[in-house]
N, C-alpha and C positions, 0 to 999 in steps of 0.2 A: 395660159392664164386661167384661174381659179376666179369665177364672182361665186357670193357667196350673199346672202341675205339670213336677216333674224326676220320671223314671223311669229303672230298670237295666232292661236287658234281659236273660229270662227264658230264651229261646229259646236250646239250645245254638250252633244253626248260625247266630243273629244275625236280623237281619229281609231275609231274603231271599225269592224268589217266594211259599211258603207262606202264611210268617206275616204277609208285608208285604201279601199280595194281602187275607187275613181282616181287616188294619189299617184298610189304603185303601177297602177296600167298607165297614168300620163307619164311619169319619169318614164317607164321601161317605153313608151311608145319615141319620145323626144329622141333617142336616138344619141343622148348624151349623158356621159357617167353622171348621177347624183347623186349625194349621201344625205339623210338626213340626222339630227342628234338633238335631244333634249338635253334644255341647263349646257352642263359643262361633259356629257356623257358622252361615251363611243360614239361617231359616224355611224350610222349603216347603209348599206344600199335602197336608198329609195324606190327602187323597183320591187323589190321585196315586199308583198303583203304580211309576210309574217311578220318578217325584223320590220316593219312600219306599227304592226298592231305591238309588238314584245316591249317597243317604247314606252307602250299605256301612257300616254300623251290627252291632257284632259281640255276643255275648256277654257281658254284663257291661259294655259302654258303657253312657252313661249319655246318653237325649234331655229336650229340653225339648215337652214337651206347650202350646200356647196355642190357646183358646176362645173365640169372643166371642159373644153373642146369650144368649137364653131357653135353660135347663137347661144352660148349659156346663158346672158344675159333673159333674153327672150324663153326660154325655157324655167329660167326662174321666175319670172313673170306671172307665165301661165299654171306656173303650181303656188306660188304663191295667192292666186287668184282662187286655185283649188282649197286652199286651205284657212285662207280667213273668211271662206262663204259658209252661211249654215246649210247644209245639209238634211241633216234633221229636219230642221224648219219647214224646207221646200218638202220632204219624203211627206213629212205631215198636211202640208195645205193640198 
């Protein structure tokens, strides 16, 4: 079984080295397949800091989250949680 969720981006400056690197290390650490995709674009593997930064994903876009395996539900969860929080915001206060 596949969950899958859409999210807005939280992050003022979008997902770039910071929040993409805290994204990519939560997927790869969850222990279950992710992909993430902008709009209507390719999946890529959410563990991936590259293919997470290569989406250039800005402020207010909107990605598609998909999960497959045991607790996906809960793993999208806690990244979707990564990713409509500022970042930014917190680096700065």
């Amino acid at each position: 079984m596949t969950a899958t969720r859409t999210v807005r981006i939280g992050s003022s400056h979008g997902l770039h080295a910071r929040p993409a690197k805290l994204f990519a290390q939560a997927a790869k650490d969850s222990g279950v397949a992710v992909t993430i995709a902008k709009d209507s674009g390719k999946p890529v593997n959410a563990a991936s800091i590259l293919g997470v930064i290569a989406l250039a994903v800005e402020y207010g876009d909107y990605v598609t989250l998909a999960a497959e395996g045991d607790g996906a539900e809960g793993v999208l969860d806690t990244l979707t949680e990564l990713l409509t929080t500022d970042h930014d915001q917190e680096a700065a206060g």
